[in-house]
C-alpha positions in Angstrom: 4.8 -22.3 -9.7 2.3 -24.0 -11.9 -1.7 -23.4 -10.9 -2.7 -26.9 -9.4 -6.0 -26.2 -10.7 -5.3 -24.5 -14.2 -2.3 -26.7 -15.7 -3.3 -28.6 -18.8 -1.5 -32.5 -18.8 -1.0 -33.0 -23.1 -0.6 -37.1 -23.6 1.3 -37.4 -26.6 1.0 -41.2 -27.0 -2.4 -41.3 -28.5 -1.5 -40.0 -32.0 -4.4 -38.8 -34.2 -7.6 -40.5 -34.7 -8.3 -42.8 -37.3 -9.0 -46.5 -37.9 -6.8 -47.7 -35.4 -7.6 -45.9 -32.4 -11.3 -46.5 -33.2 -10.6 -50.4 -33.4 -9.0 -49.8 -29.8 -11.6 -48.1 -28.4 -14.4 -51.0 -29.7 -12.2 -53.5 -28.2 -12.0 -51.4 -24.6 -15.2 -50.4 -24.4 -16.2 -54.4 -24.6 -13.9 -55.3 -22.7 -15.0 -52.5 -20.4 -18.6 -53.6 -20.5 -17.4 -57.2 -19.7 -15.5 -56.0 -16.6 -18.7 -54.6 -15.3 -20.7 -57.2 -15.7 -18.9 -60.0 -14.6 -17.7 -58.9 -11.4 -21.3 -57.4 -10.7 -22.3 -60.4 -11.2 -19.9 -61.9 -8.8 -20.9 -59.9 -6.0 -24.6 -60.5 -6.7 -23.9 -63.9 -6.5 -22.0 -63.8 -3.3 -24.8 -61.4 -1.3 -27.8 -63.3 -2.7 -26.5 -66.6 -1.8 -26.2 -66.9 1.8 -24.2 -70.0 1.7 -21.4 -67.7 0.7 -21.6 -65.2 3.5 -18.2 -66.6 4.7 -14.9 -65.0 4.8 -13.0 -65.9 1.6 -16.4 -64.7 -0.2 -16.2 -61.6 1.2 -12.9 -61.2 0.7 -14.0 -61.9 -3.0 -16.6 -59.7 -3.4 -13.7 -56.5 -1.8 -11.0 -58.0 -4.5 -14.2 -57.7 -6.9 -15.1 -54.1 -5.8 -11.3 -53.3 -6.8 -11.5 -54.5 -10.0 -14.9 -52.3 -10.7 -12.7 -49.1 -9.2 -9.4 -49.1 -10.7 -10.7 -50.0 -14.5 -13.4 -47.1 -14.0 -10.2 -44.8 -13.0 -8.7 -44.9 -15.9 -10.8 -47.0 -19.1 -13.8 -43.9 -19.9 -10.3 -41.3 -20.0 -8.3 -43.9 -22.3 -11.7 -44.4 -24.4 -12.3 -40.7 -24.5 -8.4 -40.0 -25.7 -9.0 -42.2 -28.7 -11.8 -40.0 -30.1 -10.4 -37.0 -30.0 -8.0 -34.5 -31.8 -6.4 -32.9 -28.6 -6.1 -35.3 -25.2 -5.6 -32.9 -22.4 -6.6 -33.2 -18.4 -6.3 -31.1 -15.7 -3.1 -31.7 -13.4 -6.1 -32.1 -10.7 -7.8 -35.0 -13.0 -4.4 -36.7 -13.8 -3.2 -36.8 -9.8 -7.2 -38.1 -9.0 -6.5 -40.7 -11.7 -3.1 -41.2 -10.2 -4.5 -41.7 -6.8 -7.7 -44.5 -7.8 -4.9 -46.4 -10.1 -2.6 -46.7 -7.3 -5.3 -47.5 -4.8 -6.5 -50.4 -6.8 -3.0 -51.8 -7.2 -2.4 -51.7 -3.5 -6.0 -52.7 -2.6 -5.5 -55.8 -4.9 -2.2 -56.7 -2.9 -3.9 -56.4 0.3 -6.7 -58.0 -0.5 -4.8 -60.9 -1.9 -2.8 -61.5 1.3 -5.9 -61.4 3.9 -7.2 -63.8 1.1 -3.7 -66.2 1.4 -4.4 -65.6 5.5 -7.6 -66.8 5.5 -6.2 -70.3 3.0 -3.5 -70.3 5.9 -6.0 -70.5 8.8 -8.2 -72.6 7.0 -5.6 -75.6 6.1 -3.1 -75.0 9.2 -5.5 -74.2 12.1 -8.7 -75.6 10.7 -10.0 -76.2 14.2 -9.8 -72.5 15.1 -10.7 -71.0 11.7 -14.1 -69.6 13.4 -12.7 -68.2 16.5 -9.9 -66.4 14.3 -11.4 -65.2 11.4 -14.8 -63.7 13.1 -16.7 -61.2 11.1 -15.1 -58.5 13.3 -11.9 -59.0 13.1 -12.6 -59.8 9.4 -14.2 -56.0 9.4 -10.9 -54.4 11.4 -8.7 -56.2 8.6 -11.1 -55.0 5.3 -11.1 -51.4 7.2 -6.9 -51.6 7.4 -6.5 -53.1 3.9 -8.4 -49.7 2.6 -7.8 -46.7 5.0 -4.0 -47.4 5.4 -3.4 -47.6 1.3 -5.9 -44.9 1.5 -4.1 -42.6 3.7 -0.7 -43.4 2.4 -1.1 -42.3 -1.5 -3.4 -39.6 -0.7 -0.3 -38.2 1.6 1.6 -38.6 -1.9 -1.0 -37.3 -4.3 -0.9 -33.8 -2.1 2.7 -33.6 -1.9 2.9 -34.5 -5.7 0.5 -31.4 -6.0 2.9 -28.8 -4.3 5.6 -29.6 -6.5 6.7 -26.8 -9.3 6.3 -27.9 -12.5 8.2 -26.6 -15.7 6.6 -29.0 -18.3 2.7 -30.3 -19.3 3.7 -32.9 -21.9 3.9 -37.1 -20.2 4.8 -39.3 -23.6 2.0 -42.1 -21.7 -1.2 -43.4 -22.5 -2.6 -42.5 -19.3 -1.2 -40.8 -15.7 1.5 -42.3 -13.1 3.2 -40.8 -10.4 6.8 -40.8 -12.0 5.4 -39.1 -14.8 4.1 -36.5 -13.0 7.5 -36.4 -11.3 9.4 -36.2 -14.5 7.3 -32.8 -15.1 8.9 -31.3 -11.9 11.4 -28.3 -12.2 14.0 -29.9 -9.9 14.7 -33.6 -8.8 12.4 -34.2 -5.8 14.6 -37.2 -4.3 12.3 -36.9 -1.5 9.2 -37.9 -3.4 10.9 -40.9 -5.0 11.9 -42.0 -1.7 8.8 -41.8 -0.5 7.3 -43.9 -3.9 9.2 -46.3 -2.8 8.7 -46.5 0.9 5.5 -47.1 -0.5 5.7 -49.7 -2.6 7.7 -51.8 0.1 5.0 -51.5 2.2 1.7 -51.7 0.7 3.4 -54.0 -2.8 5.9 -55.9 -1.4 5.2 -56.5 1.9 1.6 -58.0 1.2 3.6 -59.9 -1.5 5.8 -61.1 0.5 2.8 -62.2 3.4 1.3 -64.3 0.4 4.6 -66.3 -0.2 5.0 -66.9 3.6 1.8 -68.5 4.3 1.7 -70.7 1.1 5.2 -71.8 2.0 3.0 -72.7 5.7 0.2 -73.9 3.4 3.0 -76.4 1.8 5.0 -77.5 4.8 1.8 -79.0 6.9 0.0 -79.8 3.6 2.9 -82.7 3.1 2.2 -84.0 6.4 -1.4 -84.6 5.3 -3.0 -88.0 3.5 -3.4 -87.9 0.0 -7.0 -86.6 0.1 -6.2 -83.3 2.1 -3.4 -82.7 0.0 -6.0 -82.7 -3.4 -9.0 -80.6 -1.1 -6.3 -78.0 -0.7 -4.8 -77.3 -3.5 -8.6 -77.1 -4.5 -8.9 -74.5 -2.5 -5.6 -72.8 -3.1 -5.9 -73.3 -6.7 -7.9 -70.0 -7.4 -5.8 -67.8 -5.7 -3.1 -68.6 -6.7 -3.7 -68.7 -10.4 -4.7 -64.9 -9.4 -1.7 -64.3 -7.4 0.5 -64.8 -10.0 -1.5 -63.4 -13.1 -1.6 -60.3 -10.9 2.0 -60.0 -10.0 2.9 -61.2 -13.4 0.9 -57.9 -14.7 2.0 -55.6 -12.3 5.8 -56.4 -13.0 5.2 -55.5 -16.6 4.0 -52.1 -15.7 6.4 -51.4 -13.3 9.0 -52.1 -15.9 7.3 -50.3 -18.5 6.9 -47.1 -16.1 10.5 -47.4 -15.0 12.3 -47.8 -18.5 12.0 -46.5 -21.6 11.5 -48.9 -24.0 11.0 -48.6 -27.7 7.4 -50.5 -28.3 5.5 -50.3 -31.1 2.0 -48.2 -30.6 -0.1 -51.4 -30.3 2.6 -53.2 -27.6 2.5 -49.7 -25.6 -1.2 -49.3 -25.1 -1.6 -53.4 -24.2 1.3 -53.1 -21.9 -0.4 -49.9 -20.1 -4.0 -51.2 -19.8 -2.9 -54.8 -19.1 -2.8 -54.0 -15.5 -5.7 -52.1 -15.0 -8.1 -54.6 -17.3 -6.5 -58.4 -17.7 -6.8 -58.6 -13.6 -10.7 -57.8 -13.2 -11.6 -59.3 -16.1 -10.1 -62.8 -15.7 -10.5 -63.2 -11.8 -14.5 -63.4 -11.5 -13.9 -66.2 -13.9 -11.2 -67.6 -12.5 -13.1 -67.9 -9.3 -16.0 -69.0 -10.9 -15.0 -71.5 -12.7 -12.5 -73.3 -10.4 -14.9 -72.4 -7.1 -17.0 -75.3 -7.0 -19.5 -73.4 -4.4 -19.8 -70.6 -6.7 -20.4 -72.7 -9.6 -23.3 -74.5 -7.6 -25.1 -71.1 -6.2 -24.8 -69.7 -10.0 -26.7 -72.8 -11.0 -29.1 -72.5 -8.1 -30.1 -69.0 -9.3 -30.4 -70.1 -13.0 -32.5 -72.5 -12.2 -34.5 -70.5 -9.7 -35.2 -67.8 -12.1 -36.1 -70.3 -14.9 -38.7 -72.1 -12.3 -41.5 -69.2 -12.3 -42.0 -69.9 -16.3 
């Protein structure tokens, strides 16, 4: 068996460097930087103004936080392969990477349904939105949207660690757990199973929460005057835009992990990052731009700041 520790993962995707991967690595790093900043931002926003110490902010700020984790899992390796001659990790570093990538995909999903809950609650029960969604019950479902995903794919990463491998080479621009698989000396139809118990429950069950209570959202939103119907699509509005730019995203690279298709370098490398940067990049602004309450506290700050002078 193959030293967890020692094994060297080689990435044969990357090619040498030369113009092209340096053009990539301009383009990540500011897209990178941009990802930081905005969603920073976002959460700044949020704890400063205390108008938006409310639920669906909060919820924000967590799908925020997600963003900031799952492109720092993978965008300084991707940026670092670009540069140089040989791109090598430690099975250790790939399975870590594994683990953060996978974590962020599921804590996207979960955060995403608590956030189509909370619309739910808010349109359907609006009478009893405070006694439901109370900061500690909002606590106990932040808590289980983290430590069960948490739990779950770290059971995965350490069994993915005892497996013997008989090859170091994944064909990828960065780590996933069936190419790690693929590396294994035998099939491990255990491991696959268990992948996909996985994805059933922390993918598609939070998907499938999300489609239930906007089908609730849309049943007693017809029953409503004119005016309700138009304040809560408003407010659905955002979420959904990042609903489906998320799934959307996510379907790609679970096609692209799954099959073998014949891309050109460029299509190969937007196809594999698209998942971990479109998402945390375009949903501070989607939010921002379509919230009208965080439109108004980002004004309030501008123009606090500008008052002093």
């Amino acid at each position: 068996m193959t030293n967890f520790s020692t094994l060297t993962v080689i990435f044969t995707a990357y090619g040498p460097p030369g113009p092209s991967n340096q053009a990539f690595f301009f383009f990540l790093f500011v897209v990178y930087v941009s990802i930081l900043c905005v969603n920073l931002f976002l959460v700044l926003v949020i704890c400063v103004e205390e108008s938006l110490h409310r639920p669906m902010y909060i919820l924000l700020v967590s799908l925020a936080i997600n963003g900031v984790i799952g492109s720092s899992s993978v965008c300084p390796k991707i940026m670092e392969f670009l540069l140089v001659d040989k791109q090598e990790s430690s099975l250790g570093g790939c399975l870590t990477q594994v683990f953060f990538s996978s974590f962020y995909g599921s804590g996207v999903y979960a955060v995403l349904a608590l956030m189509a809950y909370d619309r739910y609650v808010s349109i359907c029960k609006p009478l009893q939105y405070h006694s439901i969604m109370t900061p500690s019950r909002l606590r106990l479902l932040l808590a289980a949207a983290y430590l069960v995903p948490c739990g779950c794919i770290g059971l995965q990463i350490y069994l993915s660690s005892q497996i013997q491998l008989c090859s170091n080479t994944i064909d990828k621009f960065l780590c996933d757990h069936q190419s790690v698989l693929s590396l294994s000396c035998h099939s491990k139809s255990w491991l696959h199973t268990y992948s996909l118990f996985l994805i059933t429950c922390l993918i598609f069950m939070p998907f499938l929460l999300v489609i239930l209570s906007y089908i609730h959202i849309l049943t007693v939103s017809l029953r409503m005057s004119k005016e309700s119907q138009k304040r809560a699509l408003r407010t659905c509005t955002p979420h959904l835009i990042t609903f489906i730019n998320f799934s959307t995203v996510s379907f790609l690279v679970v096609i692209y992990n799954r099959i073998n298709l014949n891309l050109t370098y460029s299509v190969n490398l937007f196809i594999c990052i698209s998942f971990i940067f479109i998402p945390p990049l375009v949903h501070p602004v989607i939010y921002g731009i379509k919230t009208k309450q965080i439109r108004k506290s980002v004004q309030k700050i501008i123009r606090q700041r500008k008052l002093p002078s």
